[in-house]
N, C-alpha and C positions, 0 to 999 in steps of 0.2 A: 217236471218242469213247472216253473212259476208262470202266474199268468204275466208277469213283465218278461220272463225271460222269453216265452214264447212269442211274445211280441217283437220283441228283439228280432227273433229270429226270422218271425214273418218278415218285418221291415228288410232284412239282408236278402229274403229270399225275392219278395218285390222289387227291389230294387235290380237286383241280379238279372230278373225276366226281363225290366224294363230296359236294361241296358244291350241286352241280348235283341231283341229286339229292335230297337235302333243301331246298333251294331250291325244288323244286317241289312237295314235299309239303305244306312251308309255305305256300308261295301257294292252296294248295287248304282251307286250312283249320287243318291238323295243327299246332299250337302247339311241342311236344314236338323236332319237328322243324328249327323255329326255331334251338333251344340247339344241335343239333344241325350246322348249317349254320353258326353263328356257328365254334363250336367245326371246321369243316373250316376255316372260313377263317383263324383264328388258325395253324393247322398249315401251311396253303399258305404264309400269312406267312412264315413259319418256313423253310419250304424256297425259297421266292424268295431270301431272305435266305442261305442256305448256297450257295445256285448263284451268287447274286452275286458273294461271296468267292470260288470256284472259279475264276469267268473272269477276276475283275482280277488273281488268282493267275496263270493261266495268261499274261495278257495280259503281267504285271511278267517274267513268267521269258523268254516270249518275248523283251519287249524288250532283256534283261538278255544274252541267246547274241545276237543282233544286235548288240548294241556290242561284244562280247567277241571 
């Protein structure tokens, strides 16, 4: 792994706990938490969406030295 791809990765995995986490505050009650949890997941979106770009990156360049 590259050091951006592992960044990537970190971010998904951050975001994931963060949402996890608020996720269960809210289920107990805490409202506040809710916007909170909503707001981790638009972020996770975010970083799914930049790791996606990363590997069909890595995937076009792979196949790009293969034919070359």
């Amino acid at each position: 792994m590259t050091e951006t791809t592992q960044t990537a990765h970190a971010d998904i995995n951050t975001h994931l706990e963060a949402y996890l986490t608020e996720h269960e505050k809210f289920e107990k009650g805490n409202s506040a938490a809710g916007t909170r949890a909503r707001k981790a997941l638009g972020e996770l979106a975010k970083a799914v969406k930049a790791r996606r770009n990363e590997i069909t990156a890595t995937k076009n360049e792979r196949k790009e030295a293969k034919a070359a």
